[in-house]
C-alpha positions as CSV (number, residue, x, y, z in Angstrom):
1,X,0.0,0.0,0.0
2,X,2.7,2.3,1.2
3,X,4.8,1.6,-2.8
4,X,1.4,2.4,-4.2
5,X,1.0,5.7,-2.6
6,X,4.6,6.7,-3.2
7,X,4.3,5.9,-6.6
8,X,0.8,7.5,-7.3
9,X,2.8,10.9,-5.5
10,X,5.5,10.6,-8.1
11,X,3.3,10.7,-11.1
12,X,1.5,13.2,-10.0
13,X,4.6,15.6,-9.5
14,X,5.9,14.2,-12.3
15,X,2.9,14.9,-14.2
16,X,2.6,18.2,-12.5
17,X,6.2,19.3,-13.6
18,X,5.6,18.5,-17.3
19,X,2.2,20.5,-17.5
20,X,4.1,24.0,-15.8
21,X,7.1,23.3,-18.4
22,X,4.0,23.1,-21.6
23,X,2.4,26.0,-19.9
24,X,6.0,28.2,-20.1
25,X,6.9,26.5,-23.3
26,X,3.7,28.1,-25.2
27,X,4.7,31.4,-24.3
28,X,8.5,31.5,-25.2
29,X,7.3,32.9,-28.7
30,X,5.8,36.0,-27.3
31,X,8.1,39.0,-27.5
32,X,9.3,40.1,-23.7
33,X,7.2,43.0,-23.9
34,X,4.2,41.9,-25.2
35,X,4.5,38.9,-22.6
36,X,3.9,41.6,-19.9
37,X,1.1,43.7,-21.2
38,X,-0.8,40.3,-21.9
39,X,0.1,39.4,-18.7
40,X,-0.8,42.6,-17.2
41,X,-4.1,42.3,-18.8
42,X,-5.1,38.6,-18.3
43,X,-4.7,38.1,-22.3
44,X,-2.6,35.7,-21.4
45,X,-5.2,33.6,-19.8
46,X,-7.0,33.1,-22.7
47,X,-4.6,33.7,-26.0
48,X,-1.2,32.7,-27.5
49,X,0.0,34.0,-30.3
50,X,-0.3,30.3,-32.8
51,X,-2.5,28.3,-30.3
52,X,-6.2,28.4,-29.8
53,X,-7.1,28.0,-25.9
54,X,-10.3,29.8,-24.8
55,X,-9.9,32.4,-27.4
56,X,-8.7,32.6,-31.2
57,X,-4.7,32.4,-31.5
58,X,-3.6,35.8,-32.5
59,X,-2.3,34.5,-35.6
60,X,-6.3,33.6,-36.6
61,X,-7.2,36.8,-35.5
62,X,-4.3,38.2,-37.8
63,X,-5.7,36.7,-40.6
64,X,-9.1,38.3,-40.3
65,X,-6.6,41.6,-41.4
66,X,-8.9,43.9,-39.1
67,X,-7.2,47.2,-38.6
68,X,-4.9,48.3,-35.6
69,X,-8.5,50.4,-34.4
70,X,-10.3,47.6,-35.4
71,X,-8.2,45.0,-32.7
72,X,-8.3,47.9,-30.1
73,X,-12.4,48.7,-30.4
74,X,-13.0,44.6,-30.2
75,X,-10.7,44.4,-26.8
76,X,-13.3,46.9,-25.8
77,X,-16.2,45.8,-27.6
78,X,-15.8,42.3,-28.2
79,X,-18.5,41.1,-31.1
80,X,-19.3,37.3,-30.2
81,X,-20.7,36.7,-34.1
82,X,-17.2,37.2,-35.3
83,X,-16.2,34.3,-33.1
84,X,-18.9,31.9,-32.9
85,X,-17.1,28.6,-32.1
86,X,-15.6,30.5,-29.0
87,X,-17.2,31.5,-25.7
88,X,-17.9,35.3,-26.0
89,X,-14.6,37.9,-24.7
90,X,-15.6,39.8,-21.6
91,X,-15.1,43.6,-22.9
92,X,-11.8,44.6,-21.6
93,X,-12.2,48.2,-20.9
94,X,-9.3,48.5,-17.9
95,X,-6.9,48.3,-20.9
96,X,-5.2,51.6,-21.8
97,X,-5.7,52.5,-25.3
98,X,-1.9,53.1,-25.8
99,X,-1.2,49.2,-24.7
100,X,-4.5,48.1,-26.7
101,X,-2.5,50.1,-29.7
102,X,0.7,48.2,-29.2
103,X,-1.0,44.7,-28.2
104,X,-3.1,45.5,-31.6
105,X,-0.1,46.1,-33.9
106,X,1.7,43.5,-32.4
107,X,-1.0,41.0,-33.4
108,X,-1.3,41.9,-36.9
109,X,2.2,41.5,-37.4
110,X,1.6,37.8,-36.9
111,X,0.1,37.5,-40.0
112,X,1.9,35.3,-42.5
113,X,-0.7,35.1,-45.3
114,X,0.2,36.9,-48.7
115,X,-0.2,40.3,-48.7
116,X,-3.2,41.8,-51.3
117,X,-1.4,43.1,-54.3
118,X,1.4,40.5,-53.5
119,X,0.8,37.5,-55.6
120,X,2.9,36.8,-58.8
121,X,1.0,36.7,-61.7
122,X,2.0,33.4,-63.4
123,X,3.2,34.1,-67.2
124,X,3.5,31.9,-69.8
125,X,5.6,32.3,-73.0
126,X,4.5,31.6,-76.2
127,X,6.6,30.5,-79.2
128,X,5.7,32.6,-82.3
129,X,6.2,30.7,-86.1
């Protein structure tokens, strides 16, 4: 009985130890500064930058290629119906527009789609007689 209790305490640490090093490892892409205002915030809690957790990953929200204003008037004004397989955003109002701003630009500069205007037209030669 005593082994099976010492051994049911060491998976658990164990197991415990792996989850907090999967937890840090998500973040080590974030940009020290950006790391801090989303943890200033509670971002954090519910966004990474390339994985979806409670919210979109910033990359997806990227992609939507809504403005700088746009990102900072949806951390105020968060529009569930632009996000429906997600549980609505509370409207986070206690964040200063200047860190909205830089959390905003920061955010679309994870997008790695092709630009508009961007793509290479494909050309073909033709062999005249």
């Amino acid at each position: 009985m005593k082994k099976l209790v010492v051994t049911l305490f060491a998976a658990l640490t164990l197991a415990g130890v792996s989850f907090n090093a999967n937890a840090q490892a998500s973040t080590a892409d974030i940009p020290a500064d950006m790391n801090a205002l989303m943890s200033k915030y509670t971002c954090i809690a519910c966004h990474r930058p390339n994985q979806r957790l409670v919210g979109p990953a910033y990359a997806d929200v990227a992609k939507k290629k809504y403005s700088n204003a746009e990102i900072v008037n949806l951390i105020y004004n968060p529009i569930p119906t632009h996000w429906p397989d997600y549980p609505p955003m509370a409207a986070m109002k206690q964040v200063p527009k200047d860190d909205a701003m830089k959390l905003a630009v920061w955010i679309n500069s994870l997008d790695d789609s092709p630009k508009k205007g961007t793509t290479k037209k494909k050309t073909t030669t033709s062999k005249r007689s």
